[in-house]
Backbone as JSON Lines, residues from 0, in Angstrom:
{"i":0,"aa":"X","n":[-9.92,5.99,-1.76],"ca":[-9.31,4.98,-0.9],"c":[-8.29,5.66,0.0]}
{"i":1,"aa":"X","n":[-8.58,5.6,1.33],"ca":[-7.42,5.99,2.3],"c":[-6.54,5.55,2.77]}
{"i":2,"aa":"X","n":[-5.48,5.89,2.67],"ca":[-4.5,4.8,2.96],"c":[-4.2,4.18,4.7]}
{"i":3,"aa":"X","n":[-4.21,5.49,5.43],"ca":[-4.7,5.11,7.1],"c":[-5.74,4.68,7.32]}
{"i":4,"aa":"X","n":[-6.03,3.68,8.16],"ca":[-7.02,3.28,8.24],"c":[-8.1,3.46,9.32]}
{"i":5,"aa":"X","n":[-6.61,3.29,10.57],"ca":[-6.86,4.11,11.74],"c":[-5.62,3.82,12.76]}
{"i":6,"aa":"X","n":[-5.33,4.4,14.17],"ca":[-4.27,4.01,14.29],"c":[-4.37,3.15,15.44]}
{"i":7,"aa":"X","n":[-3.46,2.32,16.3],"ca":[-3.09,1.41,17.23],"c":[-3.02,2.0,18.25]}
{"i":8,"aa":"X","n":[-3.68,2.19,19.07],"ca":[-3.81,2.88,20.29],"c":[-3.76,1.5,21.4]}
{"i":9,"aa":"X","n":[-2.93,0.82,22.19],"ca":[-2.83,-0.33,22.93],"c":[-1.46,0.09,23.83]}
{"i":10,"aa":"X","n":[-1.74,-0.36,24.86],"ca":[-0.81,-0.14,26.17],"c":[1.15,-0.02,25.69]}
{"i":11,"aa":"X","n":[1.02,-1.09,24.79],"ca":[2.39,-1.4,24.04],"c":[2.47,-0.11,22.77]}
{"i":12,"aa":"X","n":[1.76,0.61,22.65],"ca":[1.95,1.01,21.5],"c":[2.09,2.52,22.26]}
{"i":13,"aa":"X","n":[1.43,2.96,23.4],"ca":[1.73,4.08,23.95],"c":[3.16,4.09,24.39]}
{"i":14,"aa":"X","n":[3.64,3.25,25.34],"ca":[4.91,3.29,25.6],"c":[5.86,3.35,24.74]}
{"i":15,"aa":"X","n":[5.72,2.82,22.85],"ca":[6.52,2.96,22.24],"c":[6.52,4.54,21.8]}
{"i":16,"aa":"X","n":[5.79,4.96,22.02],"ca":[5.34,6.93,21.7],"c":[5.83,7.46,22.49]}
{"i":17,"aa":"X","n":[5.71,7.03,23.73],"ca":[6.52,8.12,24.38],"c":[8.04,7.85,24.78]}
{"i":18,"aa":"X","n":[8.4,6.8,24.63],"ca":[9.59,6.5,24.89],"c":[10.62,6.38,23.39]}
{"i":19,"aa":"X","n":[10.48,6.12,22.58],"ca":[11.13,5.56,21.63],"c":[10.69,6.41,19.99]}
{"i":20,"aa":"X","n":[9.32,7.55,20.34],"ca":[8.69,8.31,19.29],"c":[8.57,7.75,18.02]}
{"i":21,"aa":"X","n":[7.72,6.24,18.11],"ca":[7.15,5.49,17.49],"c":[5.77,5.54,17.74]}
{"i":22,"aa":"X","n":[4.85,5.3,16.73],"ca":[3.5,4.84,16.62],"c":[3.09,3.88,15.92]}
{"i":23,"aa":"X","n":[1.73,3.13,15.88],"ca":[1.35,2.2,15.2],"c":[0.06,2.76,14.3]}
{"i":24,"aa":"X","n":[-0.02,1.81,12.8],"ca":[-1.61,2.16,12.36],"c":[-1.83,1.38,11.38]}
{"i":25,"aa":"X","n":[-3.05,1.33,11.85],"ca":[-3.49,-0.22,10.87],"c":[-3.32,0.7,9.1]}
{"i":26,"aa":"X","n":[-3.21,-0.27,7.95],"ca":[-3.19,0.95,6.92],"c":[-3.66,-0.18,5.35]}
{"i":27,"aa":"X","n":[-3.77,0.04,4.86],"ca":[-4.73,-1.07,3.69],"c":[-3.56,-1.45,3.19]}
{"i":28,"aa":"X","n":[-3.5,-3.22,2.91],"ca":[-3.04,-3.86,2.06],"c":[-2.39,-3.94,0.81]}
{"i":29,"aa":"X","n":[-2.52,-2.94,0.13],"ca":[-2.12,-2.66,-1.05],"c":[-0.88,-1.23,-0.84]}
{"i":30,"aa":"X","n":[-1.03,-0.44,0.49],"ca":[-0.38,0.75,0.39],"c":[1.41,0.05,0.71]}
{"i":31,"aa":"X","n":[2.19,0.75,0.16],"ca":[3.71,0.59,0.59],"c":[4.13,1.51,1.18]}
{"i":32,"aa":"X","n":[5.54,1.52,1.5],"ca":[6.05,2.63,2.36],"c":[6.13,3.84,2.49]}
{"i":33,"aa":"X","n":[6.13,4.36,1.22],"ca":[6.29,5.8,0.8],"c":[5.12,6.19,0.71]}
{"i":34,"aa":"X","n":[3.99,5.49,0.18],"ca":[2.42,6.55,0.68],"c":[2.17,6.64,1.97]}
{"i":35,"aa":"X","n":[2.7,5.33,2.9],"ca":[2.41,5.65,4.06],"c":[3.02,6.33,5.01]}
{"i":36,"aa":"X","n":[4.21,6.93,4.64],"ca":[4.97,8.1,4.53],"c":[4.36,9.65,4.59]}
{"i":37,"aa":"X","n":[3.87,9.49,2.99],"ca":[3.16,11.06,2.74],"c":[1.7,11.06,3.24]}
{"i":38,"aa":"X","n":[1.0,9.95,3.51],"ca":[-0.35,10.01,4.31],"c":[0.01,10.37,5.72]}
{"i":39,"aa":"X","n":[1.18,9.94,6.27],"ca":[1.12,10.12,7.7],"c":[1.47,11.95,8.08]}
{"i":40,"aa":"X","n":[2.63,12.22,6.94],"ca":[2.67,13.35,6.97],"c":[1.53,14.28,6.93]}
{"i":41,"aa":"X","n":[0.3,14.15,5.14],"ca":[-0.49,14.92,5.19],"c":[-1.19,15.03,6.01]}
{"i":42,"aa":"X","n":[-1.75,13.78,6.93],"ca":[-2.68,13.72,8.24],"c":[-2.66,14.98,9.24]}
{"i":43,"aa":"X","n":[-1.39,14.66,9.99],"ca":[-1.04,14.9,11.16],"c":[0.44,16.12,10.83]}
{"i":44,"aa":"X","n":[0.99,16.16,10.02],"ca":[2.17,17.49,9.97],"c":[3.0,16.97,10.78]}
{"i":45,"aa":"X","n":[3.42,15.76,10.76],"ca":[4.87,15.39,11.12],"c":[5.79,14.87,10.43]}
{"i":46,"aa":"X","n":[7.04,15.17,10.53],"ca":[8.13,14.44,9.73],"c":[8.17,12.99,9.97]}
{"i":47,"aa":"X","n":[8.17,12.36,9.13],"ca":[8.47,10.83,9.3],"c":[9.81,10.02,8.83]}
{"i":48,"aa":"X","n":[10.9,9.54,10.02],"ca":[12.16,9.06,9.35],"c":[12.3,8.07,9.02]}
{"i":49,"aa":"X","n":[11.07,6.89,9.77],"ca":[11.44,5.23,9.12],"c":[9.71,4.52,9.14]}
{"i":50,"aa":"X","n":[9.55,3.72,8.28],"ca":[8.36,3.2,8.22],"c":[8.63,1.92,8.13]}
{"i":51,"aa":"X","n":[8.32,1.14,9.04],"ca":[8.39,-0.25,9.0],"c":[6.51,-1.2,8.82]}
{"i":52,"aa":"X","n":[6.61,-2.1,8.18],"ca":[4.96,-2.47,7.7],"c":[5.25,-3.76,8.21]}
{"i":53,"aa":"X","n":[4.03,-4.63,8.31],"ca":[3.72,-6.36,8.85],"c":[2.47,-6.75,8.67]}
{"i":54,"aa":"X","n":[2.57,-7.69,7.72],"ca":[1.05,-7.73,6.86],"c":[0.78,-9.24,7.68]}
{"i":55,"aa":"X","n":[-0.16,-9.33,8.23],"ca":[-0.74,-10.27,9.08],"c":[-1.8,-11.38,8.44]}
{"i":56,"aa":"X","n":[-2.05,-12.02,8.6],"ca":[-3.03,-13.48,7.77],"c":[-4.3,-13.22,8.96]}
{"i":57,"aa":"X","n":[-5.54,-13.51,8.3],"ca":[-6.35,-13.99,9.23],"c":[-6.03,-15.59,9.68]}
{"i":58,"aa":"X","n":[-6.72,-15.52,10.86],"ca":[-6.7,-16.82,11.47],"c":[-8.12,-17.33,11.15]}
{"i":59,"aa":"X","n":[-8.0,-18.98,11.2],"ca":[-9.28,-19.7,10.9],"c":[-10.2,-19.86,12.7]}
{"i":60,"aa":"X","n":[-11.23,-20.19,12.3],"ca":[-11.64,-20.35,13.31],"c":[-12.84,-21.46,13.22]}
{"i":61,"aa":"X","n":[-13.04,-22.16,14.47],"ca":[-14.42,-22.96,14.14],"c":[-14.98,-22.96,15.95]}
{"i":62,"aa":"X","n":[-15.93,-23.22,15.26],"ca":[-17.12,-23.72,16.52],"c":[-18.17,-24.62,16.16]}
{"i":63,"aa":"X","n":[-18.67,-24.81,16.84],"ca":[-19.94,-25.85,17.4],"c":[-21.0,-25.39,17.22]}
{"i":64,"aa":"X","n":[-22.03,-25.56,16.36],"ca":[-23.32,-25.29,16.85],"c":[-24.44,-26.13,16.49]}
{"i":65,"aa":"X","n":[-25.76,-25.91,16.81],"ca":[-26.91,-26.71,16.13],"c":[-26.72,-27.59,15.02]}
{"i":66,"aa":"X","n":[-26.23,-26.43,14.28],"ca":[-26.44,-27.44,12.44],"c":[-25.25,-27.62,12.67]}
{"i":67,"aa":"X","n":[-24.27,-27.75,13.56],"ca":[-22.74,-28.97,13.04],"c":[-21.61,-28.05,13.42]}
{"i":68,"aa":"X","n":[-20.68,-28.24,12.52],"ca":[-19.27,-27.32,12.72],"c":[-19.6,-26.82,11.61]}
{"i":69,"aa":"X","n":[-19.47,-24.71,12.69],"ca":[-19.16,-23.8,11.14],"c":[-17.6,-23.59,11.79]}
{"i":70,"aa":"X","n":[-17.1,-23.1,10.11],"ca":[-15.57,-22.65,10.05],"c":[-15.84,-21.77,9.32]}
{"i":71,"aa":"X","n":[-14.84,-20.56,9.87],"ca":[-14.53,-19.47,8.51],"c":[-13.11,-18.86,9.19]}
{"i":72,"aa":"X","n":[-12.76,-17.85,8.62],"ca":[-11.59,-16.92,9.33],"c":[-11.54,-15.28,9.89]}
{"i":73,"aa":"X","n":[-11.04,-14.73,10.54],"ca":[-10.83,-13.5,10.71],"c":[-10.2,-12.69,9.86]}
{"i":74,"aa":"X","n":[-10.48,-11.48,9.88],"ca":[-9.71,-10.81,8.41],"c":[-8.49,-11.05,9.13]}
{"i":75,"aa":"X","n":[-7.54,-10.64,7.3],"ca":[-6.06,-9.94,7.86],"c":[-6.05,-8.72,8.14]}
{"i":76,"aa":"X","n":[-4.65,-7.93,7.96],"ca":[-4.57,-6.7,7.82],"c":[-3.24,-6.15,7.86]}
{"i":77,"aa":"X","n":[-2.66,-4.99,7.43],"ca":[-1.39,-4.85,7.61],"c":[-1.26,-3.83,8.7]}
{"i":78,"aa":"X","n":[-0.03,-3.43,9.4],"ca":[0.06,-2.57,10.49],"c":[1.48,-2.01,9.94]}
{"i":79,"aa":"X","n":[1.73,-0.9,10.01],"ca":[2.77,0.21,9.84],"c":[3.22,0.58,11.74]}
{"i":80,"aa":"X","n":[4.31,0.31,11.15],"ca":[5.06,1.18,12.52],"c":[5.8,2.28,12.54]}
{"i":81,"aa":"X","n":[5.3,3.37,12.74],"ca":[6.24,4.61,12.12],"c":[7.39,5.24,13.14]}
{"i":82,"aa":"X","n":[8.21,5.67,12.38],"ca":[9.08,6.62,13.25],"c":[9.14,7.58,13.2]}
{"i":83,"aa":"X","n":[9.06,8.79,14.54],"ca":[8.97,10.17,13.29],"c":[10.26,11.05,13.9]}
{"i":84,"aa":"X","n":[10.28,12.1,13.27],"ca":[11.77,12.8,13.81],"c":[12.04,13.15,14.68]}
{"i":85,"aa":"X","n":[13.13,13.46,15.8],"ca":[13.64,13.77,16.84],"c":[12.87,15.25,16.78]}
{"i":86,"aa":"X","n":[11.67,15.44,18.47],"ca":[11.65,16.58,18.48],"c":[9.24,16.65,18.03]}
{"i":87,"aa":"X","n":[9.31,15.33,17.19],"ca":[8.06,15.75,16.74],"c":[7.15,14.63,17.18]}
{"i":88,"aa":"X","n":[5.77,14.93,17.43],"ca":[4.83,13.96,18.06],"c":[3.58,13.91,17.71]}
{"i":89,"aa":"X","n":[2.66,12.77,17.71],"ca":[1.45,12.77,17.77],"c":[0.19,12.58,19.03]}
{"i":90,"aa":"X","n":[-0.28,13.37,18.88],"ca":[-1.6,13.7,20.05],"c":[-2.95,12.98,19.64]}
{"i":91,"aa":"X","n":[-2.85,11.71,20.03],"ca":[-4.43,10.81,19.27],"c":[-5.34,11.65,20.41]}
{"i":92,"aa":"X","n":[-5.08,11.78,21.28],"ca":[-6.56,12.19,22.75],"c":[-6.79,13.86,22.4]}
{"i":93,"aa":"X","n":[-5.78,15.0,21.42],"ca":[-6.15,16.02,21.36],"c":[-7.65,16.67,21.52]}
{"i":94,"aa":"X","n":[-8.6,15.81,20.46],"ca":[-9.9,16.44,20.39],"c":[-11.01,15.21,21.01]}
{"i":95,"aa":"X","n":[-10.69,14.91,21.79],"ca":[-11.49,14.33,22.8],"c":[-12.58,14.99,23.74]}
């Protein structure tokens, strides 16, 4: 089981990287702060100084169709926001 799942690559999430040397990443439900700590470290070889997490609900959803109203929901998921130390960075486009 991995604890990254993958990371947040979105217009808002670049500007927090380069300005503020924050990133985002989606990361499984069950992980807490401190694995997602030493996963981010073992990944990528950066120091990490603050980890903030936000575990999200799916939303329900319905529509219309032939046989009637279907309903179901969208997953959840949690998202980590990391901070890492003055000086250190991550390169998602490196091996592109």
């Amino acid at each position: 089981m991995s604890v990254i799942l993958k990371p947040v690559i979105t217009e808002k999430m670049t500007q927090m990287g380069e300005k503020l040397n924050r990133y985002g990443f989606l990361v499984d439900r069950d992980a807490n702060k401190l694995q997602i700590k030493k996963a981010i470290k073992d990944v990528y070889g950066v120091e990490v100084t603050d980890v903030n997490t936000m575990t999200y609900a799916g939303k329900k959803k319905t529509r219309y169709s032939k046989s009637g109203f279907i309903t179901g929901s969208s997953n959840g998921y949690k998202k980590a926001i990391v901070t890492l130390a003055k000086g250190e960075t991550i390169d998602f486009y490196s091996n592109i």
